[in-house]
C-alpha positions as CSV (number, residue, x, y, z in Angstrom):
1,X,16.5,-12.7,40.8
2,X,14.7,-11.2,37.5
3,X,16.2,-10.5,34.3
4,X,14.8,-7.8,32.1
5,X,15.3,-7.3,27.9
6,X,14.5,-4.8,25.9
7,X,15.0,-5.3,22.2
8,X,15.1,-2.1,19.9
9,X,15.9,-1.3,16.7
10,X,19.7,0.2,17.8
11,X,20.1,-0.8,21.2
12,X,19.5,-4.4,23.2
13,X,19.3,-3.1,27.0
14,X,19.1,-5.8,29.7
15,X,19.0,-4.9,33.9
16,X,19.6,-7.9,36.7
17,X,17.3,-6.8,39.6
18,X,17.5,-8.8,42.9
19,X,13.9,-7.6,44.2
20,X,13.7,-4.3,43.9
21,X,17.7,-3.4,43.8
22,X,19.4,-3.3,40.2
23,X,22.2,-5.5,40.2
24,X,24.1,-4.6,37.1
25,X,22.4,-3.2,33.7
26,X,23.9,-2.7,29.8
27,X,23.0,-1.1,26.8
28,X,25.0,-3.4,23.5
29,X,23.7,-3.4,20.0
30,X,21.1,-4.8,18.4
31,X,22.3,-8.1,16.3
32,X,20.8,-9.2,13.0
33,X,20.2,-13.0,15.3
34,X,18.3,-11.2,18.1
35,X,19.4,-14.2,19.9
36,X,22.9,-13.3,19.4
37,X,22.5,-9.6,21.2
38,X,20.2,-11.0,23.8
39,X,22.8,-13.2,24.7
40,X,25.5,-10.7,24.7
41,X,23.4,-8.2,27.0
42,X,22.3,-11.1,29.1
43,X,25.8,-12.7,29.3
44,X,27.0,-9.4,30.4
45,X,24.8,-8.2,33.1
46,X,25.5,-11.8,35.1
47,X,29.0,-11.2,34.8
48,X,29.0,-8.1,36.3
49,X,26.9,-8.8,39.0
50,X,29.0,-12.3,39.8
51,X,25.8,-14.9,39.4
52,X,25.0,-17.9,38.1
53,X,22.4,-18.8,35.7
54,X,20.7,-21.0,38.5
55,X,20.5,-17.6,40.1
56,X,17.8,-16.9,37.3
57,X,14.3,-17.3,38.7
58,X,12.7,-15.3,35.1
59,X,13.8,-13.7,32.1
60,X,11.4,-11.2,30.5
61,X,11.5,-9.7,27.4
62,X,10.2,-6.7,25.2
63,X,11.0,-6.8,21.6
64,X,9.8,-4.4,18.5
65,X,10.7,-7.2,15.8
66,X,6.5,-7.2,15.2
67,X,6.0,-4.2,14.9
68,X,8.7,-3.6,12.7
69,X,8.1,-6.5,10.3
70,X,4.5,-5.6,9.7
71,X,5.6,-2.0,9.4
72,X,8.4,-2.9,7.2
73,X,6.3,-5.8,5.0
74,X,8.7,-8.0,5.8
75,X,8.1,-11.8,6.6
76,X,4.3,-11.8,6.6
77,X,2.5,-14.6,5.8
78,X,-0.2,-15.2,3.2
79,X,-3.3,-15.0,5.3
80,X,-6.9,-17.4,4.8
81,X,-9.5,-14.9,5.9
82,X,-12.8,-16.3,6.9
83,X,-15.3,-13.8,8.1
84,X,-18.4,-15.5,10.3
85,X,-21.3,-12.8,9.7
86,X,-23.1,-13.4,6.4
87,X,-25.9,-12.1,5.7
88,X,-24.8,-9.2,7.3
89,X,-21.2,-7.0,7.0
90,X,-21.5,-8.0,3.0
91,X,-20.9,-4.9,1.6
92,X,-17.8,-4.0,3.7
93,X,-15.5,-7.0,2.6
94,X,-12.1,-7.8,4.5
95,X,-9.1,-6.0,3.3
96,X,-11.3,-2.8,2.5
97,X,-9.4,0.2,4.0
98,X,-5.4,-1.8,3.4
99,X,-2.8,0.2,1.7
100,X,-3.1,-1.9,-1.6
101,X,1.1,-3.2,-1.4
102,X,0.3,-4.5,1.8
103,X,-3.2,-5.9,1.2
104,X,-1.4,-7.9,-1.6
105,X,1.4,-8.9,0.6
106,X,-1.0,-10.9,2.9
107,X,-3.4,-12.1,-0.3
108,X,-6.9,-12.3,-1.2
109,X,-8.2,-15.3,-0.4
110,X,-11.2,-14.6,1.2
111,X,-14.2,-16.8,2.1
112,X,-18.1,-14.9,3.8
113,X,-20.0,-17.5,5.3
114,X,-22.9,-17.4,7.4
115,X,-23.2,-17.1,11.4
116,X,-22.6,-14.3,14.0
117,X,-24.3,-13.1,16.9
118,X,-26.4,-9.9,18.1
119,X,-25.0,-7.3,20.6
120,X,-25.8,-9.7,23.6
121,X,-24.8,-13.2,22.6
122,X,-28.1,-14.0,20.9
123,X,-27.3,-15.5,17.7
124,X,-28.1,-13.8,14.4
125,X,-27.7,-16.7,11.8
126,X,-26.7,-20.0,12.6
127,X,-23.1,-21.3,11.7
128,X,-22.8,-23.0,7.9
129,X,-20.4,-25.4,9.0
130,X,-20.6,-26.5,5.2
131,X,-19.2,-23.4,4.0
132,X,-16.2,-23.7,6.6
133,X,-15.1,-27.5,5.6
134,X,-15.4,-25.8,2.0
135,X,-13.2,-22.7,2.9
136,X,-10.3,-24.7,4.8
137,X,-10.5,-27.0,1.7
138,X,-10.1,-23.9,-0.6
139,X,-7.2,-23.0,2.0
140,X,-5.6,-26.3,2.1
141,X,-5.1,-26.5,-1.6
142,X,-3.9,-22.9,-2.1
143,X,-1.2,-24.0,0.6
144,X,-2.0,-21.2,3.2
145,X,-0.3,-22.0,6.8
146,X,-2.1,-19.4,9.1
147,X,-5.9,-18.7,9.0
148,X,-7.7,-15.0,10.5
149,X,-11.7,-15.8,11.6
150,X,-13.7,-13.0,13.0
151,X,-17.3,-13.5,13.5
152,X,-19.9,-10.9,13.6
153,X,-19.8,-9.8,17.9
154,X,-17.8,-13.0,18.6
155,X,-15.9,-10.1,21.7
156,X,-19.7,-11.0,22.9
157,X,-19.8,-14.5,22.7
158,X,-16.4,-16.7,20.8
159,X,-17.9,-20.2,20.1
160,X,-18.7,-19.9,16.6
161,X,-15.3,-18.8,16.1
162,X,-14.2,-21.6,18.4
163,X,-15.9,-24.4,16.4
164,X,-14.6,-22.8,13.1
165,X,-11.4,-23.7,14.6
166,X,-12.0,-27.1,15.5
167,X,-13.6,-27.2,11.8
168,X,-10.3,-25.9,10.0
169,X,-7.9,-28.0,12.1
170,X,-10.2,-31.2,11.1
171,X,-9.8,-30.6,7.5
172,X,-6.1,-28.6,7.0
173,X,-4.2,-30.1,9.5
174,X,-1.5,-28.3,10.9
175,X,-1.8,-24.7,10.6
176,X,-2.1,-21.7,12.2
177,X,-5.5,-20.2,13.7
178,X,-5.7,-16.4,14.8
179,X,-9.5,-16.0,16.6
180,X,-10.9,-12.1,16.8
181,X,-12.5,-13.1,19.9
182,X,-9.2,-12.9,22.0
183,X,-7.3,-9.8,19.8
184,X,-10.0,-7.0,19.3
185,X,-12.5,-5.8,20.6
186,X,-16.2,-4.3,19.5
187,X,-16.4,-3.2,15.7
188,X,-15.8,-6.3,13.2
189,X,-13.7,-4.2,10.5
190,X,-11.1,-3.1,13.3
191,X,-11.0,-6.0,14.7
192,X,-10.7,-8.5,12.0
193,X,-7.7,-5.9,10.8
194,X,-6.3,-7.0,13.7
195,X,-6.6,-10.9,13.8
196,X,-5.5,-10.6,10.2
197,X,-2.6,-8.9,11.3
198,X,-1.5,-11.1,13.6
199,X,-2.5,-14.5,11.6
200,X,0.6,-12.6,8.8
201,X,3.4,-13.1,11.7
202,X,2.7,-16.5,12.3
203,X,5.8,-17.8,11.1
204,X,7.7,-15.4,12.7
205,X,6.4,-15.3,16.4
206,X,7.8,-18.9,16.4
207,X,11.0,-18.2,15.0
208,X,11.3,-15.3,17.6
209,X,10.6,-17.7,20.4
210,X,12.4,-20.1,19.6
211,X,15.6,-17.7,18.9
212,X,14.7,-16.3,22.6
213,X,14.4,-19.7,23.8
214,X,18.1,-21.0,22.4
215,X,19.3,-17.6,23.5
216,X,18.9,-19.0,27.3
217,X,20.1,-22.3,26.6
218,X,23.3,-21.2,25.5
219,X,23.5,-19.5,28.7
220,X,22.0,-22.6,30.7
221,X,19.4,-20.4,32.1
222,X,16.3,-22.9,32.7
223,X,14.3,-20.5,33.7
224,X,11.1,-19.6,32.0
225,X,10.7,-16.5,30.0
226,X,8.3,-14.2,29.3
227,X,7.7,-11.0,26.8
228,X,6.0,-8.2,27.6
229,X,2.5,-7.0,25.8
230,X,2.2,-3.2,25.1
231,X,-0.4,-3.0,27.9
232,X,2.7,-2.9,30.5
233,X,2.0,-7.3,31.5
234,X,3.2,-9.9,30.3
235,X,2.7,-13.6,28.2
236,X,4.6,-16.8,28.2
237,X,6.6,-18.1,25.3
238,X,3.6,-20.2,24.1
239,X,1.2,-17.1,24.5
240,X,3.8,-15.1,21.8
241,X,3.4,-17.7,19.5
242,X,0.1,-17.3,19.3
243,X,-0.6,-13.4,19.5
244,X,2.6,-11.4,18.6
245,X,0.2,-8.2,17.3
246,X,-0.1,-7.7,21.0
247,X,3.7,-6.8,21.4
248,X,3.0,-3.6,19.4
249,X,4.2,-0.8,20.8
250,X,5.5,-2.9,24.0
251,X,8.8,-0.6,24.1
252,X,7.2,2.5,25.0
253,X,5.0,0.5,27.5
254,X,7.6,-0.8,29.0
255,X,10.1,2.8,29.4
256,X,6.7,4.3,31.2
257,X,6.1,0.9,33.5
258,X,9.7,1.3,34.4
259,X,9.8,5.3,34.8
260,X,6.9,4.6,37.3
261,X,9.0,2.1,38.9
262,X,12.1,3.8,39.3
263,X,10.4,7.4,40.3
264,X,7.6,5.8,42.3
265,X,5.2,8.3,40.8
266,X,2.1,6.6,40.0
267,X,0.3,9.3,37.9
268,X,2.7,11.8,35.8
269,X,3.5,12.4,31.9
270,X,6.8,9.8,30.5
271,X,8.8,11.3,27.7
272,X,11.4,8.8,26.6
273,X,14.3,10.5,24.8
274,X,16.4,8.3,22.4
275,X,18.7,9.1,20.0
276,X,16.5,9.6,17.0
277,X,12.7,9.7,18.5
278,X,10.8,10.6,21.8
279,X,7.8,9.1,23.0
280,X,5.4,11.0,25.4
281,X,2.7,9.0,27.4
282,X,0.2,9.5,30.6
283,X,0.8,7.4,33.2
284,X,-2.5,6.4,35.3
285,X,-2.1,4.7,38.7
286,X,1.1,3.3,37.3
287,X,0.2,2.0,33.4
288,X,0.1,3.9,30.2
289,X,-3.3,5.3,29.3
290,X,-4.6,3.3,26.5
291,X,-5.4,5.2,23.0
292,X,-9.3,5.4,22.6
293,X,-9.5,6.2,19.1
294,X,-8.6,3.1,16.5
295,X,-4.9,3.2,15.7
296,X,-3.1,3.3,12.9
297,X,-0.2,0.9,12.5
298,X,1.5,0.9,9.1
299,X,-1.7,2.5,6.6
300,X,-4.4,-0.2,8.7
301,X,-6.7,0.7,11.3
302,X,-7.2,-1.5,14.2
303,X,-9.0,-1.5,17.6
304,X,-7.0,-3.9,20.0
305,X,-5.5,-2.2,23.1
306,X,-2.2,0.3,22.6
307,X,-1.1,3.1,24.6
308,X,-1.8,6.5,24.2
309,X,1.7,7.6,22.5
310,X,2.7,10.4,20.9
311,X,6.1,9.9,18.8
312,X,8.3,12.8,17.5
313,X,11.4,13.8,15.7
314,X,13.7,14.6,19.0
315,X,16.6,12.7,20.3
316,X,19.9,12.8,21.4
317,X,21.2,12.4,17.5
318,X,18.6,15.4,16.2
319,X,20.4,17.5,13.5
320,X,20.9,21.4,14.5
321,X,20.6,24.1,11.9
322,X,20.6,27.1,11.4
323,X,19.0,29.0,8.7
324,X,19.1,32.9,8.8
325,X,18.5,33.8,12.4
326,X,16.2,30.4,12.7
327,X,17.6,27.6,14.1
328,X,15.9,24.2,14.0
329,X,16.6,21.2,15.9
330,X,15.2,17.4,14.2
331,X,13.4,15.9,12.8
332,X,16.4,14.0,11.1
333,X,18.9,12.6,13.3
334,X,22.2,10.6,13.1
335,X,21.4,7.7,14.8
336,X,23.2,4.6,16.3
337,X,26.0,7.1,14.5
338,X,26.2,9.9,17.1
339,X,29.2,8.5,18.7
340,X,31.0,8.8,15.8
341,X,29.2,11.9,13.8
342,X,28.6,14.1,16.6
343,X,31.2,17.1,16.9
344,X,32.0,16.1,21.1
345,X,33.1,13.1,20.0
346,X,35.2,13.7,17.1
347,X,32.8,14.1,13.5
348,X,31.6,17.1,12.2
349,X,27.7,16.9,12.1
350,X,26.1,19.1,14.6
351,X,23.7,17.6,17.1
352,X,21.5,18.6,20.2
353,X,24.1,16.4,22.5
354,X,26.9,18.9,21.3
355,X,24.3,21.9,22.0
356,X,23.4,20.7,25.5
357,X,27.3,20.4,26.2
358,X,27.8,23.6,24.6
359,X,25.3,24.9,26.7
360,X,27.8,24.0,30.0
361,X,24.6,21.4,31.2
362,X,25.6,18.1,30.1
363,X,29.4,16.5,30.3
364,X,30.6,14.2,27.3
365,X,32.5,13.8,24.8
366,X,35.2,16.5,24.7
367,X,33.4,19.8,25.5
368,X,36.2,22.3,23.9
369,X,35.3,20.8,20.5
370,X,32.4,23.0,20.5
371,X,33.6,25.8,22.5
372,X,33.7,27.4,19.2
373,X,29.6,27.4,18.4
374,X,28.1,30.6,18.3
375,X,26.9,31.6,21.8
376,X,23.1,32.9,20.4
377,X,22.9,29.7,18.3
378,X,23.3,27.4,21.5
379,X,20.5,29.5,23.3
380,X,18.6,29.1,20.5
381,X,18.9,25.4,19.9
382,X,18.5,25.2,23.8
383,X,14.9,26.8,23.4
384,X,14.0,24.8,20.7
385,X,14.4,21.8,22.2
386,X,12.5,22.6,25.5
387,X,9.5,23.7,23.2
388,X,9.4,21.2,21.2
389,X,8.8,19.2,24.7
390,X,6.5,21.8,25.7
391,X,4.6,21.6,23.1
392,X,4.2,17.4,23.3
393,X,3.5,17.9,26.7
394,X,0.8,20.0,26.3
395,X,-0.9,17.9,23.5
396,X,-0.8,15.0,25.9
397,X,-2.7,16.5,28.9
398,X,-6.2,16.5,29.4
399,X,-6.4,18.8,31.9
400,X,-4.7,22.1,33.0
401,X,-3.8,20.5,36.4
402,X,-0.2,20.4,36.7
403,X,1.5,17.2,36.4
404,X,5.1,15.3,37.0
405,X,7.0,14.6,34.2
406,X,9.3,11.6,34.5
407,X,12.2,11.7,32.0
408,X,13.8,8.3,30.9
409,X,16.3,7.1,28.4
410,X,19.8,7.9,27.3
411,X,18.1,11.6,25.7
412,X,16.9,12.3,28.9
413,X,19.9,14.7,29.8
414,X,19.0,16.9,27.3
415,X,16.0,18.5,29.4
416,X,17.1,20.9,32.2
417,X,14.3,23.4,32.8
418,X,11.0,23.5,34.1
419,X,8.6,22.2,31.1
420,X,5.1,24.3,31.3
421,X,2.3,22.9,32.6
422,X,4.4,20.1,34.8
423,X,4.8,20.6,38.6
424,X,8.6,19.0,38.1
425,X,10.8,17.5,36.5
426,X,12.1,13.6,37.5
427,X,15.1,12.5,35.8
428,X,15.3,8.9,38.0
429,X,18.4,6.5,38.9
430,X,18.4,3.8,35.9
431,X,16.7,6.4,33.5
432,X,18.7,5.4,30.5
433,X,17.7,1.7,31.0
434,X,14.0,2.4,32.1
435,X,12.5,-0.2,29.0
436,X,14.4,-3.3,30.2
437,X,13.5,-2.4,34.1
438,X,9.6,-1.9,33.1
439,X,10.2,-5.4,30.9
440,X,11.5,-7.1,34.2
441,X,8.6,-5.4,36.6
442,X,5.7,-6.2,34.5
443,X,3.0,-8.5,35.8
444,X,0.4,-11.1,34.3
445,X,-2.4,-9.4,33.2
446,X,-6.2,-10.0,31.3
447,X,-8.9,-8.0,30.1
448,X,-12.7,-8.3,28.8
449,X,-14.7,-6.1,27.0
450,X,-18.0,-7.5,26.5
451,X,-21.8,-5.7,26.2
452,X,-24.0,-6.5,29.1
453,X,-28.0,-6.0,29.9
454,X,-28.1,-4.0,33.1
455,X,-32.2,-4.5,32.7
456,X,-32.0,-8.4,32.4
457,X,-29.0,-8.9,35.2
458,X,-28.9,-5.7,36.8
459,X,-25.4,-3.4,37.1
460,X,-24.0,-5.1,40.4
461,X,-24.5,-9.0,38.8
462,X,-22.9,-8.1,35.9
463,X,-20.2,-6.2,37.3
464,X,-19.1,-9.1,39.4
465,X,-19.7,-11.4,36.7
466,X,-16.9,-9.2,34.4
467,X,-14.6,-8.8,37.3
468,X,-14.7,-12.7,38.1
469,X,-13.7,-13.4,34.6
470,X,-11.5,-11.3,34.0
471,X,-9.2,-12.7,37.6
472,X,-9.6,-16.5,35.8
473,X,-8.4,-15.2,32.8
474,X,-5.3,-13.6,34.6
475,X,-5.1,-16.8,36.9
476,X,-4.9,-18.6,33.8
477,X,-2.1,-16.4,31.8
478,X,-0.1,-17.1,35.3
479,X,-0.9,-14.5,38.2
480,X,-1.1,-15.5,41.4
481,X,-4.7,-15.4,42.5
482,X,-4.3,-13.6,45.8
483,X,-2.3,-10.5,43.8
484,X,-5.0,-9.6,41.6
485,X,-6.0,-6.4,41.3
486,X,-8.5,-4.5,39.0
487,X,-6.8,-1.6,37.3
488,X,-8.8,-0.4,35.4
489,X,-13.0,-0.2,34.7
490,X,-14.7,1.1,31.5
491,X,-18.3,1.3,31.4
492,X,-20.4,2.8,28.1
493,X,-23.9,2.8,27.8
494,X,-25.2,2.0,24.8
495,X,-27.9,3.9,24.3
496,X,-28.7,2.9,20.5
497,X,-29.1,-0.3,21.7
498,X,-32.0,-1.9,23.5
499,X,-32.4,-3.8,27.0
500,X,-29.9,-1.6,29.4
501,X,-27.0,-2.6,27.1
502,X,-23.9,-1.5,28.5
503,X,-20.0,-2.1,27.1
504,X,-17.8,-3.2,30.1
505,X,-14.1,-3.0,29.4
506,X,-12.2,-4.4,32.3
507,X,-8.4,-5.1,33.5
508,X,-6.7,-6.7,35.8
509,X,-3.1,-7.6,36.9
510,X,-0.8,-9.7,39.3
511,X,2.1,-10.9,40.2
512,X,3.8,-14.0,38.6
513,X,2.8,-17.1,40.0
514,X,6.1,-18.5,41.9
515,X,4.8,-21.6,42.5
516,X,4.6,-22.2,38.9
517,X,8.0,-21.0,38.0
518,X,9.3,-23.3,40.3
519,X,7.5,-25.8,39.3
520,X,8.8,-25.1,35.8
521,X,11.8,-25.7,37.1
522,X,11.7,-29.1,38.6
523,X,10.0,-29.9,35.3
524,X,13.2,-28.6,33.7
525,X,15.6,-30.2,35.4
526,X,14.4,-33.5,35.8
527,X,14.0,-33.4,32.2
């Protein structure tokens, strides 16, 4: 038996699946203590489903606190930034592109020194190990806790960046180190951006983990838990602490792993209604297509892995008006509020729930509170809302091949006709709690992206070379060797660049090692 979480911004959902059979499942509010909602939801769903927590084999869980606090600028960290690449990148400083508040927020202390590689692991200047003993000196005294280093194609080859670790632990102590090298990929602005991002949440990765680790202790589950990384896998508690930038945009992930769960339908468009927002996402052979443009996440570009999403202003809460003969349906909504504002259920702000009940196609609430709307209004709204989805839909194709959409969360019953361009419409079993069931399905899962030289190696060497990494690195997050599959292959010739170079981006994913839960286990207990 699995447990699966999903932590949003209103809602805490949590599912108990026993294989691949729900149990029991809940939606409760989100709690200022995340701990204190997570044990609510969790507390719930055993209760309902009669278990114990020895029952418990896993507990996974998805959480937006990260991306909300860096959104927000709230509990970031002053950040040391040490860039490896001198003489070259000097003109382009870290920081460059920042929204100036947020910029400031994480600081300016900034130390260039010299190092880096070339495009195929050659190195470009040699490592001024000087200049780092001077920088985590500078950082020491200045009392910085968590430290971003990004050397010039360290994706290529990490060990400068790995000895500037060793180097700043020698002479700061305990603190902090976020390495480039494992968070972003090609392009050193991006992917520094990134690393410093995730060096700001420090601090609070480990008070999340720990709040999710007493969270299951007041429930005596001994279990080991795991949180879910918007690539639709998952990372272990100590994994979190160290990289909580890669739980951006996890919830969406999750709602798509779980509609393809739930639907079986391995290839098909998501749209995941809440009450204020919808996200809309491709799912290929069973995992959100990733975005392959740099992404924006609160005013700073980056280049680490997120899905492709697209988020707008529709949801169960969207405010209806009418203007004239226009009628408009969102962007604004209610919110957590619509059980209390919405006309069906007693307040007197108009919503697209009380058109789709006025429209005779969804029950709740009490229906003959708006058996007073305006008949042409209702069609109206009606049509607004399925063009708005229309209209998402077709921004999000990349074809004109019809497709399946699969419609998830508690919004979901607002759709009832055929959306152009789809072959059908799904509206699964579960849909309302598809985030927690994606949370609680999601395997362990790696990735490389690295630059080879097809002329110096050949293609089929360096293909097996990637793919063989890329298993260890997923035997080593936790997946069970003999599960491993590669899901997905990116190949890019370079052509500026000399010698065959090519770009190999490369995923795989498996299943949870048992052994090693169980193991966990004895560990626990005889501990």
């Amino acid at each position: 038996m699995r447990i699966g979480v999903d932590v949003g911004g209103t809602n805490t959902d949590a599912v108990l699946l026993n294989g691949d059979q729900v149990l029991s499942w809940c939606k409760m509010p989100t709690t200022p203590d995340v701990g204190d909602g997570i044990t609510a939801a969790i507390s719930k769903v055993m209760a309902e489903a009669d278990v114990s927590a020895d029952d418990i084999q896993c507990v996974m869980i998805g959480t937006t606190h990260f991306t909300n606090a860096f959104v927000e600028r709230k509990r970031l960290l002053p950040v040391g930034i040490l860039r490896i690449a001198l003489p070259a990148a000097q003109a382009l400083p870290p920081l460059l592109d920042w929204p100036e508040e947020i910029a400031a927020t994480v600081g300016d202390t900034i130390r260039q020194v010299k190092g880096g590689y070339q495009y195929d692991g050659r190195i470009n200047e040699e490592l001024d190990e000087a200049a780092i003993i001077a920088a985590a000196q500078d950082f020491k005294a200045k009392g910085l806790r968590t430290v971003a280093v990004t050397g010039l194609f360290s994706s290529v080859n990490g060990a400068m960046e790995l000895r500037a670790e060793e180097l700043l632990r020698e002479h700061m102590g305990e603190v902090s180190v976020s390495l480039s090298h494992t968070i972003g990929r090609l392009g050193i602005l991006e992917r520094e951006n990134a690393t410093i991002m995730n060096a700001s949440l420090a601090e609070m990765a480990q008070d999340v983990v720990t709040s999710f680790h007493q969270a299951l202790k007041n429930l005596n589950i001994t279990a080991p838990f795991y949180v879910s990384q918007n690539d639709g896998t998952l990372m272990n508690a100590e994994f979190v602490g160290k990289y909580p930038v890669l739980t951006f945009a996890s919830g969406p992930t999750n709602s798509m792993r779980g509609a393809a769960y739930l639907s079986g339908v391995k290839d098909a468009i998501v749209a995941d209604i809440g009450g204020t927002t919808t996200d809309v996402g491709m799912l290929v052979n069973g995992y959100p297509r990733e975005s392959s443009v740099t992404v924006d996440i609160g005013g700073v570009r980056t280049n680490f892995r997120m899905p492709d999403i697209l988020a707008f202003g529709l949801g169960g809460g969207s405010l209806v008006r009418q203007d004239g003969a226009e009628v408009t349906v969102g962007p604004q909504s209610v919110g957590y509020k619509l059980l209390d504002d919405a006309i069906v259920f007693g307040g007197d702000t108009l919503t697209s729930s009380d058109i789709a009940v006025a429209a005779g196609y969804v029950d709740m609430g009490d229906s003959s509170k708006v058996a007073s709307l305006d008949p042409d209004m209702v069609t109206k709204a009606v049509d607004v809302i399925h063009d708005i989805m229309a209209d998402v839909v077709d921004r999000m194709k990349t074809s004109g091949d019809l497709v399946p959409l699969i419609l998830v969360g508690g919004g979901a019953v607002l759709i009832n006709r055929d959306i152009p361009g789809t072959s059908d419409t799904i509206i699964p079993d579960h849909a309302s709690v598809a985030n927690a069931i994606g949370a609680a399905i999601a395997q362990i899962g790696a990735e490389i992206d690295k630059v080879f030289s097809y002329d110096d190696i050949g293609r089929d060497k360096a293909m097996n070379m990637a793919k063989q990494e890329v298993i260890e690195k997923a035997v080593a997050a936790g997946a069970e060797r003999g599960t491993i599959e590669i899901i997905d292959i990116e190949e890019v010739p370079l052509a500026y660049v000399p010698g065959g170079a090519v770009r190999l981006r490369i995923k795989a994913a498996g299943h949870l090692n048992l052994d090693q839960i169980k193991n966990h286990g004895s560990k626990t207990e005889k501990g």
